[in-house]
C-alpha positions as CSV (number, residue, x, y, z in Angstrom):
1,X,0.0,0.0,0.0
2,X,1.3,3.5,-0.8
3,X,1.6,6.3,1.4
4,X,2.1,4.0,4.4
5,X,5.2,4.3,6.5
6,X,7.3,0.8,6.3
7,X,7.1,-1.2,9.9
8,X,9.0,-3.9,11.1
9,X,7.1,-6.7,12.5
10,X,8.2,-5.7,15.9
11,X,6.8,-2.6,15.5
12,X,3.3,-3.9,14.0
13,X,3.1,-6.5,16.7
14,X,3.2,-3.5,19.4
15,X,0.5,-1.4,17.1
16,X,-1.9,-4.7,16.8
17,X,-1.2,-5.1,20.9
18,X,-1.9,-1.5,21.1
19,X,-5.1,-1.5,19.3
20,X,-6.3,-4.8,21.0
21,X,-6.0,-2.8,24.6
22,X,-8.0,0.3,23.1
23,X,-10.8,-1.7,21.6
24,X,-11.1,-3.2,24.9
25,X,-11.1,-0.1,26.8
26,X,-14.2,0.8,24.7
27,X,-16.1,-2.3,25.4
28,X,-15.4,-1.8,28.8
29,X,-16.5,1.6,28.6
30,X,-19.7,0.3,27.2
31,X,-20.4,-2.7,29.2
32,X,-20.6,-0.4,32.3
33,X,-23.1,1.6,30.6
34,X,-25.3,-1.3,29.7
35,X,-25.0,-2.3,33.7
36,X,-26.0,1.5,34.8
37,X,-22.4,1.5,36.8
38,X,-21.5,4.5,34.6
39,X,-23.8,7.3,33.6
40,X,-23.3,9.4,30.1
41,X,-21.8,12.7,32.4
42,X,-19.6,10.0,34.2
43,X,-18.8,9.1,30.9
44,X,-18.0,12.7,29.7
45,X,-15.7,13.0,32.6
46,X,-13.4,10.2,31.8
47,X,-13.3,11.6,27.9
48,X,-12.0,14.5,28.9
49,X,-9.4,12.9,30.8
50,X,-9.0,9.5,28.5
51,X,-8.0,9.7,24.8
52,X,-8.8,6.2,24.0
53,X,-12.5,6.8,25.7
54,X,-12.4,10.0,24.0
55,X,-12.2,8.6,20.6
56,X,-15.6,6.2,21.1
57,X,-18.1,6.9,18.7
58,X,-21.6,8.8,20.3
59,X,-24.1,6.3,18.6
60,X,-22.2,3.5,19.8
61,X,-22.2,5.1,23.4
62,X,-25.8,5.8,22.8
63,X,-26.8,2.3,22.0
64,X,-25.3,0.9,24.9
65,X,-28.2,2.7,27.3
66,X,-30.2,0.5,28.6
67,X,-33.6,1.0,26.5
68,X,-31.6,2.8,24.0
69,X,-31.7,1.2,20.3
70,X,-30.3,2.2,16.7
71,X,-34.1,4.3,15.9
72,X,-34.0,5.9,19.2
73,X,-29.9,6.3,19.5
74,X,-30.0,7.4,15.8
75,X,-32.9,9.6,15.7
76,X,-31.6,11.7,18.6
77,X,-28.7,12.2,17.0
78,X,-30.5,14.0,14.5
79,X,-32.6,16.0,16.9
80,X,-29.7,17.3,18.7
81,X,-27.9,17.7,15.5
82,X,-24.7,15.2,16.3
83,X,-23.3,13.7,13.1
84,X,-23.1,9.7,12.9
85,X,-19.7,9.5,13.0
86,X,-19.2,12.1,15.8
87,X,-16.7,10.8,18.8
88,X,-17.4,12.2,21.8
89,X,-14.1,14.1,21.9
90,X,-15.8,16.0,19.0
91,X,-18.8,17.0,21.4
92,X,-19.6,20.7,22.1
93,X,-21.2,22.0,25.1
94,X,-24.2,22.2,24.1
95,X,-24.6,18.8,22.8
96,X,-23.5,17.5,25.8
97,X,-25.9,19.2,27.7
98,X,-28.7,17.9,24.7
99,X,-27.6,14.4,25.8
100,X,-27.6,14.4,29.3
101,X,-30.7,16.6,29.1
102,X,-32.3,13.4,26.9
103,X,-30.2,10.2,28.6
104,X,-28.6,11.4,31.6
């Protein structure tokens, strides 16, 4: 593939580790959701303060509310005016508030 920087296995064998440990992260992330141990401005905190958790998508967050599917997660999105493939670093104030004002 052009354009991509040459790695030695060594290297792409830390990157695939590296990734592995971020995906879980976000499942974690999410699983605590599911089990109401974490709330969405809980949630907001440890973006601010994790990159990884910072660069979850929102509709994925929002699906994992309890009572939360694709329609409603989707269609709120909308409403508030959040774009699909919006991570929550990429959240504003006020969209934020829109949220917790919705699912908090």
């Amino acid at each position: 593939m052009p354009g991509l920087p040459p790695l030695s296995d060594e290297q792409r064998r830390q990157a695939l580790v590296k990734a592995a440990e971020a995906r879980r992260a976000r499942a974690d992330v999410k699983e605590e959701l599911k089990s109401e141990s974490l709330d969405l401005s809980g949630l907001f905190d440890r973006a601010d303060e994790d990159p990884i958790i910072a660069r979850t998508k929102v509709v994925s967050v929002l699906e994992s509310l309890p009572r939360v599917g694709k329609v409603k997660a989707r269609r709120a999105m909308e409403e508030i005016g959040i774009s699909k493939n919006r991570h929550l670093r990429g959240l504003g104030s006020r969209q934020r508030a829109a949220l917790l004002a919705r699912f908090g």
